[in-house]
N, C-alpha and C positions, 0 to 999 in steps of 0.2 A: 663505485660498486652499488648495484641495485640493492635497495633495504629487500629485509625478507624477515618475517617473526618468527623468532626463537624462542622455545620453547619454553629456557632459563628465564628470561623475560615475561612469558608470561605467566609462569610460576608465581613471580617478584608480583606482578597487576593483580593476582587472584587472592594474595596476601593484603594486599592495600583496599582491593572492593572490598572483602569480608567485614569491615569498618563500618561500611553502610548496607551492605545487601549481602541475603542469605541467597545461600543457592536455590534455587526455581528448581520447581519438578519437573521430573521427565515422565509420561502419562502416559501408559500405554490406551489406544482408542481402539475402544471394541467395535464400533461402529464401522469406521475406517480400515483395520483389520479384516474385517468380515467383507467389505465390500472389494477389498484389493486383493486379498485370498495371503495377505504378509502380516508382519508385525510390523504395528505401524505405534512409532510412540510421539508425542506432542511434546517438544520443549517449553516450557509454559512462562516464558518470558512477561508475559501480558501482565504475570503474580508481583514484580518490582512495585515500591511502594510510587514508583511515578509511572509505574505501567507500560513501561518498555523496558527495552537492554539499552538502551541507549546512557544509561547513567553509568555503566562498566565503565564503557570510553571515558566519558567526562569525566568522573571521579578522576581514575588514573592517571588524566592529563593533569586537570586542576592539583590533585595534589603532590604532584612533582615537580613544580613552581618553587623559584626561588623568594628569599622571603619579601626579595625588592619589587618581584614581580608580582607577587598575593597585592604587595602597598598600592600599586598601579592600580590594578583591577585588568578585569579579564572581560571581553567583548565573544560575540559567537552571532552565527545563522543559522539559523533552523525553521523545519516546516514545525514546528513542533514538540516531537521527542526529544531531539538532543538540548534545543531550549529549557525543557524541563528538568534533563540532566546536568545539565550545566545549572541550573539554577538553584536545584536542591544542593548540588556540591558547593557551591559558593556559601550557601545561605549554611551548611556544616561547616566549613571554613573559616567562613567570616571575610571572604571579599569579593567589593562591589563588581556588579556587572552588570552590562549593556544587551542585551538578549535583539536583533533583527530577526522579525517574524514575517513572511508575505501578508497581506493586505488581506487574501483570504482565506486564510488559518481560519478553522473550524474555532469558533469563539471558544467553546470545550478546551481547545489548548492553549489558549492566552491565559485564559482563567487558569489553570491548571500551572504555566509556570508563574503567572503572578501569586497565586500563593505559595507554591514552593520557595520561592525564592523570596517571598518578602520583603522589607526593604532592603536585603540587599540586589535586588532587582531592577532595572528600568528597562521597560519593552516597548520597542519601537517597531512599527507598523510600515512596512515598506516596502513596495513594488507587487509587481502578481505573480511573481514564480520565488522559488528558494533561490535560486541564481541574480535575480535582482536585488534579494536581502543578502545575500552575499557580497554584491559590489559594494552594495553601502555599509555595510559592516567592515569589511577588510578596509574602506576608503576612511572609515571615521577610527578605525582602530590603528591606523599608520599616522593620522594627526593626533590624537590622543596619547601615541607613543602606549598603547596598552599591548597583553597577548590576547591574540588569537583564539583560539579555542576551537579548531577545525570539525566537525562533524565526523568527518570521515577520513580525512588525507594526514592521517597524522600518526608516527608508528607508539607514541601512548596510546594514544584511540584506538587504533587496530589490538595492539597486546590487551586492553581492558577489554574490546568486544569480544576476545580471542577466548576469554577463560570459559565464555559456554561451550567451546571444545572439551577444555579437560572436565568440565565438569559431565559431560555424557561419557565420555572414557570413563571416567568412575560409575554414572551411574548405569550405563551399558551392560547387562550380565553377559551378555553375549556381544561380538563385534558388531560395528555398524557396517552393513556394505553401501547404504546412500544416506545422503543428509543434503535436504532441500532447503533450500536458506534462499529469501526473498535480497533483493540486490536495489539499493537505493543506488548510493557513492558504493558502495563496496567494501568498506570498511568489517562490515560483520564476516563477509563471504573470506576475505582477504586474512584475516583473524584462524579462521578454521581451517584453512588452507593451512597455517603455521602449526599448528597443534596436531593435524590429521598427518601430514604430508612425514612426518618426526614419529608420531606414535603409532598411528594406522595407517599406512599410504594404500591399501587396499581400499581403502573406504572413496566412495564417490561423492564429490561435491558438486550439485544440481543447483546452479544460481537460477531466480527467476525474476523475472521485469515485468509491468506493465507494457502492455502490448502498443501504448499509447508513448510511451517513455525509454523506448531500448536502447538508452547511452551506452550502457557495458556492451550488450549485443552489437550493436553497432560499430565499436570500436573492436573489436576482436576480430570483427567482418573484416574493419578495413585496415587491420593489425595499427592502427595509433590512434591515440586517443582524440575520440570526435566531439565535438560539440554539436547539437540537436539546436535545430533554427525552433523548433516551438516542442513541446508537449503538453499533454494530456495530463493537467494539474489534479484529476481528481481523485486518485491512488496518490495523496499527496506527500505520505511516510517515504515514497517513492520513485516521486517526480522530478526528476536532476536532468539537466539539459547536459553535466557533462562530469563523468566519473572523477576520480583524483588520479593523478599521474602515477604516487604509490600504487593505488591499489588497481589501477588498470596494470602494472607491471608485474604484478604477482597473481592475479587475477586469468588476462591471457593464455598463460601455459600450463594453468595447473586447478582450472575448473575442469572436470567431468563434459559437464553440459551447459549451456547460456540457452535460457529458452524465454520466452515472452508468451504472457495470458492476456485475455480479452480484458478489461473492466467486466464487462457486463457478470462474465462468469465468475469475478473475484466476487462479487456484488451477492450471486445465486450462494457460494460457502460461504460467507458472512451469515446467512439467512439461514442456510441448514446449521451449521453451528453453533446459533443461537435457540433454532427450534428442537434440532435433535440432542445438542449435547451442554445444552446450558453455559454455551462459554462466549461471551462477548468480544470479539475483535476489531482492531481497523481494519481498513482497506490494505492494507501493507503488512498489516498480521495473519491478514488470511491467503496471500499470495502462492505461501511453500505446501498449503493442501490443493489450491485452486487447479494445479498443475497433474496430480497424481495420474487421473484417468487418461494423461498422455504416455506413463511408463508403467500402464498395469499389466502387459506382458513379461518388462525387463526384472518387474520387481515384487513379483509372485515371489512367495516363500521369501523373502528377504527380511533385514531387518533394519528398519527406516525409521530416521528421526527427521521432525517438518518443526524448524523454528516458528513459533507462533508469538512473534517480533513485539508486538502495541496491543492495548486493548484499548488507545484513546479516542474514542469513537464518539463525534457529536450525534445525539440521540434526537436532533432536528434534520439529518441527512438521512432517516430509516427511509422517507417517501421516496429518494430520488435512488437509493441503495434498492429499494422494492421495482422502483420503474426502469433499474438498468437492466436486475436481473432481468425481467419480464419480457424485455425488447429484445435481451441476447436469447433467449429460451426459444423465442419466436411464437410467443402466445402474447404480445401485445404489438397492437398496430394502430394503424393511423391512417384517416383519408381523408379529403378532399368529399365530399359528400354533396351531390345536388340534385335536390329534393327538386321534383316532377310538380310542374305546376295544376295540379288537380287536389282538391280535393282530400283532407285524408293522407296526406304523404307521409307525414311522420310515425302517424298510428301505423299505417302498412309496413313501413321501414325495421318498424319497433316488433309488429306482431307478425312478420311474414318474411322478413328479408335476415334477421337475426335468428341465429342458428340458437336450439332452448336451453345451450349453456354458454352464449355470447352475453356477455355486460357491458353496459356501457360506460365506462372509466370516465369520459370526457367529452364535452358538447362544447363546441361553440361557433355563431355564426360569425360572418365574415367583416357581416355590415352592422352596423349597431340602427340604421334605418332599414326601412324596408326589409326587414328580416324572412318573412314569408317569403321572399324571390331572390333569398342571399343561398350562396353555398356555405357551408357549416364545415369546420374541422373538427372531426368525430374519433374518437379513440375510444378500441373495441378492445377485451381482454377475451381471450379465448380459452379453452380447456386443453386444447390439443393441436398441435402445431398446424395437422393436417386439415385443421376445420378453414383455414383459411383461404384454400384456391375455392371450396364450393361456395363460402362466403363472397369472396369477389365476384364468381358467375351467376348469383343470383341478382349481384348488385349491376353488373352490367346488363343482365336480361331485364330486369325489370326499369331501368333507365338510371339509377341513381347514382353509377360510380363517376366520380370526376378523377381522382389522382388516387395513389397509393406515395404517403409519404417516407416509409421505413426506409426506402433504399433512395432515399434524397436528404441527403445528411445538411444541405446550405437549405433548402426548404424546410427541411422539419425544424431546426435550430429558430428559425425564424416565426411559425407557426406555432409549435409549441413552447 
């Protein structure tokens, strides 16, 4: 019989979180409200004293352990968050753990569970995706004879992620008819499914992916559970090459919708959310608003809750978070530039060829000799999408266009 979370169960997990975590607010956003013509409220997950939901899960697993199993010690994989949940829970409990993190976890979250967890902590640094610290996790936690401590595939983990259900059901004055919930493994989405599908089965559940990462998507497409030959590690809260069995089995039949967003645009809400409403998130916490302006017909007048998953955000990724939006907006580009052997090229280029609200972001020539007769990779930031095609026909008319890099993704990667 296919597992499925029950309600009674998560009742029992919301009893045992309270231990270490208060309930998160639910926010109504004016801003967001206003722009979608609904009531649009913020689950404010990011407010956890580790800065995600992810320590629901962990808590309610870790402390369900028997007392043979606390003696052992507990191992886990994480891009992150659940490392940090698991680690805070250990270090409340008092046992050791082995934390596998990918190689390029935002330093932000190494730090972030090495203090958490303190010495009852050791964190090991391995491989470039969450699926490669996964192998070595589950590999070194089967010789170790330790548990596990699943992220996502695990139904304590699901019933602790499960209680930010009932907690909008209380804090709801009015029904929810959608709840957008970002989809790593699945775990969160699979949770609310349990608590909606029991209390509110009218209410729609709206998982979303990175557009670079569509494990659940993908597997729903091909009705079984797929594994993805590579993704798009940089919505890293959210980068899984391949869902959990649980939770792609309850997932399947009883999402609303599975939809996938670009990066770039998760990138542009990160940016307003910080400039318009003062609230800082990761990449994978900003995922369930990223989505909105693809259901602002279905969800006028309604009343919509967007998990806002992480706020652990390394504040040395704002440049390349600024340069995704920028590239997806289509006000930043890139060429190939070859400056006209005469005379005066660059001035002309700078004072003639650049529209009076183009900037120039980036310069660089090709050749480190002979630079006066090199071609130059130039990146322009624009004001307006449209400034672009009169920008290229001035650069062809007057001799200087060599390439347009934007839509040469193995070129620009190389280049820039």
């Amino acid at each position: 019989m296919e597992y499925f979370p029950k309600v009674e169960d998560i009742k029992e997990a919301a009893l045992t979180i309270r231990q270490i975590a208060d309930v998160t607010p639910l926010m109504p956003s004016i801003r967001l409200s206003k722009q979608y013509d609904a009531n649009i409220f913020l689950k404010r997950e990011d407010l956890h004293r580790v800065r995600s939901y992810k320590i629901r899960g962990a808590f309610n697993k870790i402390n369900s352990l028997s007392e043979a199993e606390r003696r052992q010690g507990v191992v886990c994989a994480s891009a992150g968050n659940h490392a940090q949940g698991v680690a805070f829970a250990c270090n409340r409990l008092g046992i050791k753990t082995t934390v596998f993190m990918p190689t390029v976890t935002p330093k932000q979250k190494v730090e972030q569970t090495k203090m958490f967890g303190e010495h009852w902590t050791n964190v090991i640094l391995e491989g470039d995706t969450f699926d490669d610290s996964f192998a070595a996790a589950t590999h070194y936690c089967t010789k170790e004879k330790k548990t596990f401590i699943h992220p996502f595939d695990d139904p304590k983990v699901i019933e602790g992620q499960a209680t930010i259900g009932l907690e909008l059901m209380e804090q709801s004055n009015e029904p929810l008819d959608y709840v957008f919930v970002a989809v790593g493994g699945g775990g969160l989405a699979s949770g609310l499914i349990g608590v909606f599908s029991a209390l509110s089965p009218q209410t729609k559940i709206i998982g979303i992916e990175p557009e670079g990462a569509p494990s659940m998507k993908t597997s729903i497409e091909n009705k079984r559970n797929t594994l993805l030959p590579t993704v798009d590690r940089f919505i890293d809260g959210a980068a899984v090459k391949r869902v959990g069995d649980l939770t792609f089995s309850i997932c399947r039949n009883n999402l609303y919708k599975m939809v996938t967003v670009p990066e770039g645009k998760v990138c542009q809400t990160i940016l307003d959310l910080y400039n318009r409403d003062a609230i800082v998130v990761e990449p994978a916490g900003a995922l369930s608003i990223s989505v909105l302006d693809e259901f602002s017909n279905e969800i006028k007048g309604k009343n919509i809750a967007c998990i806002i998953g992480g706020s652990n955000n390394d504040i040395t990724r704002t440049a390349e978070i600024k340069e995704r939006a920028l590239l997806y907006g289509k006000l930043k580009h890139y060429f190939i530039v070859r400056f006209p052997q005469r005379p005066g090229a660059l001035k002309e280029f700078v004072a003639e060829i650049l529209g009076p609200t183009d900037d120039i972001t980036h310069f660089e020539y090709s050749k480190k000799s002979s630079k006066e007769n090199a071609p130059a990779v130039v990146g322009i930031e624009l004001k307006h999408p449209t400034d672009l095609e009169p920008l290229i026909q001035r650069m062809k008319s007057n001799n200087f266009f060599g390439d347009y890099l934007n839509d040469k993704p193995d070129l620009f990667q190389y280049l820039i």
